[in-house]
C-alpha positions in Angstrom: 106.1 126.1 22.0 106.3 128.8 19.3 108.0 132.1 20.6 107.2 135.2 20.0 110.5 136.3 18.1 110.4 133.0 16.1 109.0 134.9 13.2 111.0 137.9 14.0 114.3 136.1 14.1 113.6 133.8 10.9 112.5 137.0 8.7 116.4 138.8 9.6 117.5 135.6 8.4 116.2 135.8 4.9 118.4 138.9 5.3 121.6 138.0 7.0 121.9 134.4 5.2 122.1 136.2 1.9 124.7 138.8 3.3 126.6 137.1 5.3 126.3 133.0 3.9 125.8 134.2 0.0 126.6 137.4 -2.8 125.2 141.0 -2.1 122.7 142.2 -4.5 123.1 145.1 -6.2 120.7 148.0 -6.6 117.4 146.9 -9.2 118.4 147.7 -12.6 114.9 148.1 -14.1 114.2 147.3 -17.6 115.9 149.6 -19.4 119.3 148.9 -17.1 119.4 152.3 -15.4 116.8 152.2 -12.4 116.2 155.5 -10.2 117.7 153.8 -7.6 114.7 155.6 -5.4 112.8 153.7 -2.6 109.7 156.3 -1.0 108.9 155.4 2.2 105.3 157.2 3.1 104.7 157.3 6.7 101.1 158.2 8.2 103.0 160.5 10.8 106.5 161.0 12.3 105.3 161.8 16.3 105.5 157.7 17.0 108.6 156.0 18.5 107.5 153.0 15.8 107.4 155.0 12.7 111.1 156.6 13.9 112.4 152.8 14.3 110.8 151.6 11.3 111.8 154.9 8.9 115.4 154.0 10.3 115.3 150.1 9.7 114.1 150.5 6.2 116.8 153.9 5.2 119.7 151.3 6.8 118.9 148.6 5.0 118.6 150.2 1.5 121.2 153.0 1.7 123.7 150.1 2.2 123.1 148.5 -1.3 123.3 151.9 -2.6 119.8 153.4 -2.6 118.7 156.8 -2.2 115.9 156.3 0.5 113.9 159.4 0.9 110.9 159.4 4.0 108.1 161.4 3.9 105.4 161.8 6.4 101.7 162.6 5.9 101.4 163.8 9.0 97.8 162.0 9.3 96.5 163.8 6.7 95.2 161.7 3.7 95.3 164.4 1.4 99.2 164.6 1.9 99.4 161.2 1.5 98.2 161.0 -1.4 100.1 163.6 -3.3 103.3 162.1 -2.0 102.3 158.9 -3.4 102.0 160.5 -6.3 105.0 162.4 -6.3 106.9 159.1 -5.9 105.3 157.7 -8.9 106.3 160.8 -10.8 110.2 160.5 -9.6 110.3 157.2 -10.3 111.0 155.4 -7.4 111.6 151.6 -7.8 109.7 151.0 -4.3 107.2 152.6 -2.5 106.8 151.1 1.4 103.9 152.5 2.9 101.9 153.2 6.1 98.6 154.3 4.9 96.6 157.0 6.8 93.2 155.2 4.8 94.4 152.7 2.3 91.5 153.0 0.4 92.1 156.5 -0.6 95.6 155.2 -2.2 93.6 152.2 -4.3 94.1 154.4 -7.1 97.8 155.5 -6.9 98.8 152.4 -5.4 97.3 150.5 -9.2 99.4 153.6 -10.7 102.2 152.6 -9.4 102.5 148.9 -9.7 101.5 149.5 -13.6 104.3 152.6 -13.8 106.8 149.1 -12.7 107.2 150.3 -9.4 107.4 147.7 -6.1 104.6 148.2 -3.1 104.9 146.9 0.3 102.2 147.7 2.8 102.7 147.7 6.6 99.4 147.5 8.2 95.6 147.0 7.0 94.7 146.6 3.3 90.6 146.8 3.7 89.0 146.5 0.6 91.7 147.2 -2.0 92.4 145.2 -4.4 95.1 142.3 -4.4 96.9 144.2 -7.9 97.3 147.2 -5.5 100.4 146.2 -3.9 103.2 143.1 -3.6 102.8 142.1 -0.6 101.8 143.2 3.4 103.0 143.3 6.7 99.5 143.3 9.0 99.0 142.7 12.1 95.8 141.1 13.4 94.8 144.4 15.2 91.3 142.6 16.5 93.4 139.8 18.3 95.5 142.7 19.4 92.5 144.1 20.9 91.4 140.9 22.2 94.3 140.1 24.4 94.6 143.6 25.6 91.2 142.9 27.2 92.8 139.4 28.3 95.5 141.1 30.0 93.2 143.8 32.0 91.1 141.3 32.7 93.9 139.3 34.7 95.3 142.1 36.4 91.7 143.6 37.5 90.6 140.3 38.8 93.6 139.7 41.2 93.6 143.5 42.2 90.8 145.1 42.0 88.1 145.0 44.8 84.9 144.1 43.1 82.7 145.6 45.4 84.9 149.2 45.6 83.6 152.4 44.0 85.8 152.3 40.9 85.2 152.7 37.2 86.4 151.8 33.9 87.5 154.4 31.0 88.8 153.4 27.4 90.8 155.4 25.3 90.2 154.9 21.6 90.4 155.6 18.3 88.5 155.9 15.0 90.7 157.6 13.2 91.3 154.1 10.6 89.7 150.6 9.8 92.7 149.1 12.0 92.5 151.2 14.8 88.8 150.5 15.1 89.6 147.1 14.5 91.8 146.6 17.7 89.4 149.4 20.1 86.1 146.3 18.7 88.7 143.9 20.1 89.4 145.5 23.2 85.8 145.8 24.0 85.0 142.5 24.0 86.1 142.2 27.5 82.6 143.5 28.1 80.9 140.8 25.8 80.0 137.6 28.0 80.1 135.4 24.3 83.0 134.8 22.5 82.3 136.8 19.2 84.3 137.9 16.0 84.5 141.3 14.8 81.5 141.1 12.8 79.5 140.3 16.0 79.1 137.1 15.1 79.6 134.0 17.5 82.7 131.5 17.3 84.5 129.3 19.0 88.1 129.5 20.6 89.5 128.9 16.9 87.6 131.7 15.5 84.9 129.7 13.5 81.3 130.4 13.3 78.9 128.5 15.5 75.5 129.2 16.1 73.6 130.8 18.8 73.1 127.3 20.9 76.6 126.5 20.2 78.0 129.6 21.8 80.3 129.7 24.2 81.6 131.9 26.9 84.3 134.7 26.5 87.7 133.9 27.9 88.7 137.9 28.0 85.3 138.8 29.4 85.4 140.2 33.1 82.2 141.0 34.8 83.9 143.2 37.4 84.6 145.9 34.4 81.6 144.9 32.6 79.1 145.6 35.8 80.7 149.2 35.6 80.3 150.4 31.8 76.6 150.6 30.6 78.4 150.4 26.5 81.7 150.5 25.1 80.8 154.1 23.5 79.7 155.2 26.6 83.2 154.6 28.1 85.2 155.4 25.3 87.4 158.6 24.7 88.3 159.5 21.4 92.7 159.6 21.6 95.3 160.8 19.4 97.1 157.8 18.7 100.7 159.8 17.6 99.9 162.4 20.2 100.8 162.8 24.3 97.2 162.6 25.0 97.8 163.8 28.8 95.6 166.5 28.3 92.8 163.5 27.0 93.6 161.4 30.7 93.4 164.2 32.5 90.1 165.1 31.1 88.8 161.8 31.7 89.8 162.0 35.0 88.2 165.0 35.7 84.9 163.8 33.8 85.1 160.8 36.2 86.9 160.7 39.4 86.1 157.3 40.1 88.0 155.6 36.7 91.1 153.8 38.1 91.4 151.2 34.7 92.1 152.7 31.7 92.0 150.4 28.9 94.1 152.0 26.1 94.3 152.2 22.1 98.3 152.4 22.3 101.0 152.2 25.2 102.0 155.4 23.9 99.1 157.1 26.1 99.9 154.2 28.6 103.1 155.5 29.2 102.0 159.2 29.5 99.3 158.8 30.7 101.2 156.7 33.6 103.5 159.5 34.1 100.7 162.0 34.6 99.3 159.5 36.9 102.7 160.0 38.5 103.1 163.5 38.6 99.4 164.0 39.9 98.6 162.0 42.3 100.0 160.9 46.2 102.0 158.2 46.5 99.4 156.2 48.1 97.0 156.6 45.9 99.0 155.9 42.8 98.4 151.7 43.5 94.9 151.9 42.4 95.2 152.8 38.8 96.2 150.8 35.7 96.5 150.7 32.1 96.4 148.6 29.3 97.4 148.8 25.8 98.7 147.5 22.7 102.3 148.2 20.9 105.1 147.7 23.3 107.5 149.5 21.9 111.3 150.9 22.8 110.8 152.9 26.4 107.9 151.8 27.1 109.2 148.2 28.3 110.8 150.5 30.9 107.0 151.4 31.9 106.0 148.0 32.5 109.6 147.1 34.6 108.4 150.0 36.7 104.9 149.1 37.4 107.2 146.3 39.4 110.4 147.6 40.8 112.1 150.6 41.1 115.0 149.3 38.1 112.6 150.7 35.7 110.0 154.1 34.9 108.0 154.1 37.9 104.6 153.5 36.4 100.7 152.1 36.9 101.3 150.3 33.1 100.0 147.1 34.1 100.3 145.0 30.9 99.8 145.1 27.3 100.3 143.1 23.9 103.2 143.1 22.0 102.3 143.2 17.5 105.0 142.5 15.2 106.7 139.6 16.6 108.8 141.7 18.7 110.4 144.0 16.5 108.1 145.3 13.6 110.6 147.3 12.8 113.0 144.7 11.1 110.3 142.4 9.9 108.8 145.4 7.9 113.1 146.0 6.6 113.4 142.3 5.8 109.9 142.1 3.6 110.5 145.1 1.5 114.5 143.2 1.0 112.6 140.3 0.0 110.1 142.3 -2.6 112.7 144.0 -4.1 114.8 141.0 -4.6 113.0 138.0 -3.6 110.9 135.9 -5.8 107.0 136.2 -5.3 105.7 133.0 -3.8 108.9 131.5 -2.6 110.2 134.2 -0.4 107.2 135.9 0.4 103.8 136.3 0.0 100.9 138.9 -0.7 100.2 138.4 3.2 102.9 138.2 5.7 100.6 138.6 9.1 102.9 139.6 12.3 103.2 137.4 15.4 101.6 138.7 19.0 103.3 139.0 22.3 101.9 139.6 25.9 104.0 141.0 28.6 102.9 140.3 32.1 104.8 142.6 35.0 104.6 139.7 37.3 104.5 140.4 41.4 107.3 139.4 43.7 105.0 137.8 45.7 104.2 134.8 42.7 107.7 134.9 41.4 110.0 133.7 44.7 110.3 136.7 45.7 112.0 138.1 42.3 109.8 141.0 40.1 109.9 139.9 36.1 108.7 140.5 33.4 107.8 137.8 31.3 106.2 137.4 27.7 105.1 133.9 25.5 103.4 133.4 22.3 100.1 133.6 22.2 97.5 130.8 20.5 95.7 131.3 17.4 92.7 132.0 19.5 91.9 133.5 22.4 93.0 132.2 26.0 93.5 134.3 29.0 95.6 133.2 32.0 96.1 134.3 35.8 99.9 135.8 37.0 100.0 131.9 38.3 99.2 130.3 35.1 101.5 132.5 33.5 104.6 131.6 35.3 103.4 127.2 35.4 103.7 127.7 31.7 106.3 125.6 30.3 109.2 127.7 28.0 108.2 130.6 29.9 110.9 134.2 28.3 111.7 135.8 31.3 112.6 139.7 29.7 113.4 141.3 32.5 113.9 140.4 36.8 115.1 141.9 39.8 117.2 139.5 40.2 119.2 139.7 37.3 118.3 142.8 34.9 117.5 143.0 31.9 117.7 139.6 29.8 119.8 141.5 26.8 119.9 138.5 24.5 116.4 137.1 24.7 117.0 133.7 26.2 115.5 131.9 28.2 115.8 131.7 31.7 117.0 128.3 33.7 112.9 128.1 34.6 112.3 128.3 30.8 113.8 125.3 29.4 116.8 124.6 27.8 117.5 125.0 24.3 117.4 122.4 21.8 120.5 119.8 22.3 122.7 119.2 19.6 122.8 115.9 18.7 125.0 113.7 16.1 127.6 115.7 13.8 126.5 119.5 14.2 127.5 122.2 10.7 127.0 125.6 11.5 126.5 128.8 9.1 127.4 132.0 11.1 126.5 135.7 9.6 126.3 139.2 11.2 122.5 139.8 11.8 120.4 143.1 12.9 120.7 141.2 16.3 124.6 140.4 16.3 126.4 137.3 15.2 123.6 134.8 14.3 124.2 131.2 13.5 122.5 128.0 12.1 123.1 125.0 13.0 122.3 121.5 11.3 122.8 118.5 13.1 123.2 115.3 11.0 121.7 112.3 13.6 122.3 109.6 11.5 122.3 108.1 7.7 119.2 109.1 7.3 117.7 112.4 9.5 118.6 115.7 10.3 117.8 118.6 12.6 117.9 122.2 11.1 117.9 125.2 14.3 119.5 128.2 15.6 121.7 126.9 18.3 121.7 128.3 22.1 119.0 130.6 21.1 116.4 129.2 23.0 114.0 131.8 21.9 113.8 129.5 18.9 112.0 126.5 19.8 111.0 125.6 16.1 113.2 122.7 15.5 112.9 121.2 12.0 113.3 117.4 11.1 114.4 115.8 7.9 116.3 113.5 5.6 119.4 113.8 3.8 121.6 112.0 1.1 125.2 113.0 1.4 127.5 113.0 -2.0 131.1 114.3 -1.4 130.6 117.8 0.2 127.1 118.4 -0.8 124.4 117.3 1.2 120.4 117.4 0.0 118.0 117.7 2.2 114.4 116.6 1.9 111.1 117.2 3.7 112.5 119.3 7.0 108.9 119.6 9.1 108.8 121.2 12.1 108.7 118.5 15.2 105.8 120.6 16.8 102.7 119.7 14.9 100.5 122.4 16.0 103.4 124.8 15.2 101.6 127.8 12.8 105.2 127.5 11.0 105.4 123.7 9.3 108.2 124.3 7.5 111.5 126.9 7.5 110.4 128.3 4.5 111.6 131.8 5.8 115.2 130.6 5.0 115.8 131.3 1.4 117.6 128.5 0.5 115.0 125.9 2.2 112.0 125.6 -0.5 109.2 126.6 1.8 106.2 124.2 -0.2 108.7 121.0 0.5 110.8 121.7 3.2 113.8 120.5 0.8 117.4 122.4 0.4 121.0 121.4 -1.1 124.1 122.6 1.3 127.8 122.1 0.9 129.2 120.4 3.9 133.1 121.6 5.4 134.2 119.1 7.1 137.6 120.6 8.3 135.2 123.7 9.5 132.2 122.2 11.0 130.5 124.6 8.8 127.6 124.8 6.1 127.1 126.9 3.0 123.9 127.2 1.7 123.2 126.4 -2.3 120.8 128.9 -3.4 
């Protein structure tokens, strides 16, 4: 089974592999031979724990090849967006990375800026604009994200919540872009009997249009919560999504006494509003309430440990689910590497969407007597699953326990599976990643096939069979295909060396070693 930090961990390799395996690029000349040397990064706002880890990412990774990375925010104000867009342009910069407050707005300057010569990578939705408007985009499925926030209230309400107790329901949400009311449309749907799209249409668990008479029933929907909201805008708050927004629970709160689930735009709210949950109410009242979000990022992991044990924030964040394949932070880095230096259509593309985690705080009672908190991959489409099915589920990441603390290197657990054995003659190609010391390994299984991995990592379980013809030290690989068919990943093309249409790559083999070098 695909997890979660598969997409995370192959993207820091595009990275690493030319680093550590290969030559260092040197800053983008230009065309005339003397290039500004300027990357802009434009941020919507600065108040977000995600925009400080991503502004940091991006300034590491550039300043170390000699650029002058200057970051900006807007400060949610399109107009300031703009004009620093613009001012960009004017400097000269060689890249602009941006976070777009409305990316329609920046249509226009963005098309300025590709014709001035000058790279664009996008991290989040693109609307309407046009293709020409930028290289490529990091976007996250933010309806999906919705989606399986609902799945993950709907789990914890069910197994908690009294259905026939005098509770009610509050969301917290936000219209403030297309991608925020993209994922508050998919958090609603846990009201929604039928399993619908965005557009309101109905589909079926892949996301395909049916008709009316082929309709079928909502996974994430939960009568309990639906029986107590007459509509989503009923329900809904309007939230600052960079902003504390204690002042907003509070005032929900006071509005309603009775609302005990609050389903969330962001865990940024989750987390304080937790903590006012905390501060405000007794002890023995503090049980009843829970929230839900999307994001997952940084401190607010130690949220969800606490809503389980003491190890962590003591908390009533229940669940939420995790965009950017674990760290959007590095993915965004690694695709704006791979624009400025990467060829277009071989080491990325104009879409680059980010995988989707869930975090369950699971109960001591269904874990042998051992709090954890656990995460998988999601599907493609929508499931939802019980704290029970959770932990059944084969190649289950345990993050966190009581038992043992925190799981620092993102393995697996012994309940998780093992990692892929090596089998045959194994070559290995190790590198300093963003993670630590990161190594591939393939494993020549006899005259004619080949594994290609990450050994001992099982947080990869992508494993990737091929053949190979072996002349003197060099070794050419054809046709590596993932062994999971209904992996959304066929091939390793994320590996720069590995041609990501064919599966097909040329190494040198060290015999003496046991090691690989990749033949770009």
């Amino acid at each position: 089974m695909k997890k979660f930090l598969s997409l995370l961990l192959a993207a820091m390799l595009i990275l690493t592999l030319l680093a550590g395996c290969g030559s260092e690029p040197a800053a983008d000349d230009g065309e005339d031979g003397e290039g500004s040397g300027l990357i802009g990064v434009c941020m919507q706002n600065m108040s977000s724990s995600i925009a400080e880890l991503q502004s940091t990412a991006l300034t590491e990774t550039f300043e170390a090849l000699g650029y002058d990375v200057q970051v900006v925010s807007a400060d949610d104000s399109v107009s300031n967006q703009v004009q620093q867009v613009q001012n960009f342009i004017l400097m000269g910069a060689e890249m602009l990375v941006v976070l777009p407050c409305e990316i329609e707005t920046l249509e226009d300057n963005l098309l300025e800026a590709r014709e001035a010569g000058i790279k664009v990578v996008i991290s989040g939705g693109t609307g309407t604009i046009s293709e020409d408007a930028y290289d490529a985009v990091s976007a996250d499925d933010e309806y999906m994200i919705g989606m399986y926030v609902a799945s993950v209230a709907k789990t914890w309400v069910e197994e908690h919540m009294d259905p026939d107790g005098d509770w009610d329901v509050a969301f917290l949400s936000s219209t403030i872009s297309d991608d925020a009311k993209s994922r508050c449309a998919g958090e609603a749907q846990i009201l929604e009997p039928w399993l619908k799209n965005e557009a309101g249409e109905y589909v079926n668990l892949m996301g395909e249009v049916v008709s009316e008479s082929e309709r079928i029933e909502n996974p994430v929907y939960c009568e309990m919560i639906a029986s107590r909201v007459t509509s989503f805008d009923d329900a809904a708050t309007e939230m600052d999504i960079s902003g504390d927004n204690r002042s907003v629970v509070a005032g929900v709160l006071t509005d309603n006494p009775n609302v005990r689930v609050i389903i969330a735009y962001n865990s940024l709210v989750s987390t304080a509003g937790s903590q006012y949950i905390m501060d405000t109410y007794p002890e023995d009242e503090q049980d009843e309430f829970a929230f839900f979000s999307g994001g997952v990022m940084g401190d607010e992991y130690e949220y969800l440990i606490g809503s389980v044990s003491e190890a962590g924030t003591k908390s009533v964040f229940r669940g939420a689910c995790q965009f950017g394949g674990g760290d959007a932070v590095v993915t965004l880095a690694n695709l704006a590497y791979n624009v400025m230096f990467g060829e277009a259509g071989v080491d990325y593309g104009k879409s680059n969407p980010n995988s989707i985690g869930l975090f369950f705080p699971i109960e001591a009672e269904l874990n042998g007597g051992n709090a954890a908190l656990v995460c998988f991959d999601t599907s493609p489409y929508i499931e939802s699953f019980t704290y029970e099915e959770v932990l059944a589920r084969e190649n289950l990441m345990v993050y966190w326990d009581a038992e043992n603390g925190y799981n620092e290197s993102m393995q697996e657990s012994d309940e998780g599976g093992d990692a892929p054995a090596s089998e045959g003659t194994a070559y290995t190609c190790e590198f300093a990643g963003a993670m630590g010391t990161e190594t591939l390994e393939i494993d020549l299984i006899d005259d004619t096939t080949c594994r290609f991995f990450l050994p001992g990592n099982a947080m990869i379980t992508d494993v990737y069979e091929g053949a190979y013809v072996r002349e003197g030290d060099t070794l050419t690989i054809t046709g590596l295909a993932n062994v999971d068919a209904s992996s959304p990943y066929p091939t390793p093309g994320l590996w720069s060396f590995i041609d990501s249409a064919t599966g097909d790559a040329v190494v040198t083999l060290d015999d003496a070693a046991g090691t690989f070098t990749p033949v770009e």
